[in-house]
C-alpha positions in Angstrom: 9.5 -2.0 -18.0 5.9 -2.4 -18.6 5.0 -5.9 -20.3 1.3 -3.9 -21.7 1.0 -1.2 -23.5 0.6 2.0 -21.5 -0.7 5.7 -22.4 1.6 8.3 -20.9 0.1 11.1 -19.9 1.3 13.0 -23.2 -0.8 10.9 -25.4 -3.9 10.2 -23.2 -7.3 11.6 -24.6 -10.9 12.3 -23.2 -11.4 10.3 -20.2 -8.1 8.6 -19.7 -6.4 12.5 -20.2 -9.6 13.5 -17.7 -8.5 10.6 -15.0 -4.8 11.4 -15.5 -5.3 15.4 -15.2 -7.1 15.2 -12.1 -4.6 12.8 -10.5 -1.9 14.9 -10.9 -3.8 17.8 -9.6 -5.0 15.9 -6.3 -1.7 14.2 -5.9 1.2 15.7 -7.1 1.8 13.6 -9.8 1.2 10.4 -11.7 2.1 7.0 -10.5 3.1 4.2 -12.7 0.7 2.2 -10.8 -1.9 4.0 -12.3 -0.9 4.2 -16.1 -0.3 0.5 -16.3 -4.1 0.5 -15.8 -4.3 3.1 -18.6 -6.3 0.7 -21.2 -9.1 0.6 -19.0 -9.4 4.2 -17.6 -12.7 3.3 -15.7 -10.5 0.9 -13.2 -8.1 4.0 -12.4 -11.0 5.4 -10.6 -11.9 2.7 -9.2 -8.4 1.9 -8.0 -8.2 5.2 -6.5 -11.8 5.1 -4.5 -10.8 1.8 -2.8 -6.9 3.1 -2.2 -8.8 6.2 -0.1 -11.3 4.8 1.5 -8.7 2.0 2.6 -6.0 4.3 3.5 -7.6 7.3 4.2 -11.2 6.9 5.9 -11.9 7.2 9.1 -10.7 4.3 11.5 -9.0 3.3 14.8 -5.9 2.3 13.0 -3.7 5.6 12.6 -2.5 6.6 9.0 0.9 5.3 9.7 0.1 2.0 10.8 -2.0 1.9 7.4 1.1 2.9 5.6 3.3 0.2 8.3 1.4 -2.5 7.2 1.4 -1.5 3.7 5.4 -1.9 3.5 5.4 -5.3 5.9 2.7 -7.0 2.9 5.2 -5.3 -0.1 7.8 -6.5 2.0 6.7 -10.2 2.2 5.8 -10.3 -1.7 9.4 -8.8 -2.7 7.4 -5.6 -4.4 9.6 -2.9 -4.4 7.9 -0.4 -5.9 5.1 -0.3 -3.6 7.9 -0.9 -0.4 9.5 2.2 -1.6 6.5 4.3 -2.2 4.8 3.4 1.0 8.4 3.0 2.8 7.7 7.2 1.9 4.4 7.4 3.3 5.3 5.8 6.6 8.3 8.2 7.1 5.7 11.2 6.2 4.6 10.3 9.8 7.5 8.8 11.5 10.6 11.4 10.2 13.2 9.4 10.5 15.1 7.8 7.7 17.3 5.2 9.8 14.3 3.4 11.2 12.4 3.0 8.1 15.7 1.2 6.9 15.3 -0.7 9.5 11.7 -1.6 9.5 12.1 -2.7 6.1 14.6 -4.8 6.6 12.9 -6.3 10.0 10.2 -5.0 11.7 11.0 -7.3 14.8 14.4 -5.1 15.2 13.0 -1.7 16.1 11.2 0.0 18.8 7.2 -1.0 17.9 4.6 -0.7 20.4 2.5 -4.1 20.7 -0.6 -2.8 18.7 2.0 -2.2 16.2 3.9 -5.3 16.2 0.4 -7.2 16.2 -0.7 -5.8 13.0 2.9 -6.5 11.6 2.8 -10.1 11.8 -1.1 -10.1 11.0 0.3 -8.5 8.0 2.7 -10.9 7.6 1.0 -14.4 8.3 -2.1 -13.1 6.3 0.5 -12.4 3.1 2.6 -15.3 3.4 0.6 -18.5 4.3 -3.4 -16.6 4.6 -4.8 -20.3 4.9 -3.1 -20.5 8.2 -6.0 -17.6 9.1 -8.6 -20.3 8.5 -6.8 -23.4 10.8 -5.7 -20.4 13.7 -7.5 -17.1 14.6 -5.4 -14.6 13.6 -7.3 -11.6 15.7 -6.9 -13.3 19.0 -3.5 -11.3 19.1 -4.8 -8.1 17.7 -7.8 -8.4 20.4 -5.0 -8.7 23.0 -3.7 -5.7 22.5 -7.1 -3.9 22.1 -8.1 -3.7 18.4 -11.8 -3.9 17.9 -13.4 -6.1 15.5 -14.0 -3.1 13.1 -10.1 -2.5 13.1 -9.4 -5.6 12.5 -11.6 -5.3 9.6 -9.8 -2.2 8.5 -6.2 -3.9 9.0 -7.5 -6.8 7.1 -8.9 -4.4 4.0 -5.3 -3.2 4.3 -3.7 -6.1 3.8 -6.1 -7.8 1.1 -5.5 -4.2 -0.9 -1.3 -4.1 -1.1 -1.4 -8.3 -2.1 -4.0 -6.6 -4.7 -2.2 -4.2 -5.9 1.7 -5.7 -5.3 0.4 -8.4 -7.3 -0.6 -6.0 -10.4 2.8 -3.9 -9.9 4.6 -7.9 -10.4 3.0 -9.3 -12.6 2.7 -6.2 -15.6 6.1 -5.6 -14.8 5.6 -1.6 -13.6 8.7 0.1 -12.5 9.4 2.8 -10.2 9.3 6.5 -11.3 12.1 8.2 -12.1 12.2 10.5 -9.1 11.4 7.0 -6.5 8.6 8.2 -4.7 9.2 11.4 -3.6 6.5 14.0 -4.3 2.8 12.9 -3.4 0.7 14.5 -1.7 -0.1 12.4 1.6 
């Protein structure tokens, strides 16, 4: 349950209504994670330029191992929501219900190629102790198995966007929809 107030799409007017009307057209539907930003309708848009050009822009780093590391950082910071709505995502891709399962539960249990098991425990370390990136260079590994610096960047964007946005989704208390996930447009 929300601990702010939030304007459900029924009540929103001008710009908010505007914002929430074209979500729903471009995505499917409206996420929580959005209304809980309803009192400043400015930072929806914002929110969702920096979710596309994070998740969706050209890169080296495939959509589903955007989506991968998306549910390792949710993973590590016990948000649910965004481990079942990204969980979703990744499974877009991968089709297969019992290995996302097990992914969530741990990544090191199921068949990963080494680029992909790099950027899960970059994902990790960066989420769970990120001062051990300053003491040890993180990207050694993620050189190793052939990342370039600008996909490092793009991992690291990643990364520093799901903390972002797990910690919003924690903190304001925003639940999952009704219906999970299901019914984005990817």
């Amino acid at each position: 349950m929300p601990r702010i107030k939030v304007i459900e799409h029924e009540n929103a007017e001008g710009v908010l209504k505007d914002i929430y009307d074209d979500l729903v057209n471009k995505r499917g539907k409206l996420a929580e994670v959005h209304k809980i930003q309803s009192l400043r309708p400015k930072s929806i848009v914002k929110h969702m330029e920096l979710y596309l050009e994070i998740m969706f822009s050209k890169s080296e780093l495939s959509r589903a191992e955007r989506e991968m590391i998306a549910v390792v950082v949710s993973k590590n910071n016990n948000c649910e929501y965004c481990q079942i709505h990204h969980a979703e995502a990744l499974n877009n891709y991968w089709k297969n219900d019992e290995k996302i399962a097990l992914f969530k539960k741990d990544f090191n249990k199921i068949d990963l190629s080494e680029k992909e098991i790099a950027l899960c425990h970059y994902a990790r370390t960066l989420t769970i102790s990120p001062f051990e990136a300053k003491e040890n260079d993180q990207t050694i590994l993620l050189k190793c198995v052939g990342l370039s610096d600008a996909a490092i960047l793009d991992a690291t964007l990643v990364i520093a966007y799901f903390n972002f946005v797990n910690r919003i989704v924690l903190s304001l208390g925003v639940d999952i929809e009704q219906d999970s996930g299901k019914g984005y447009n990817y």
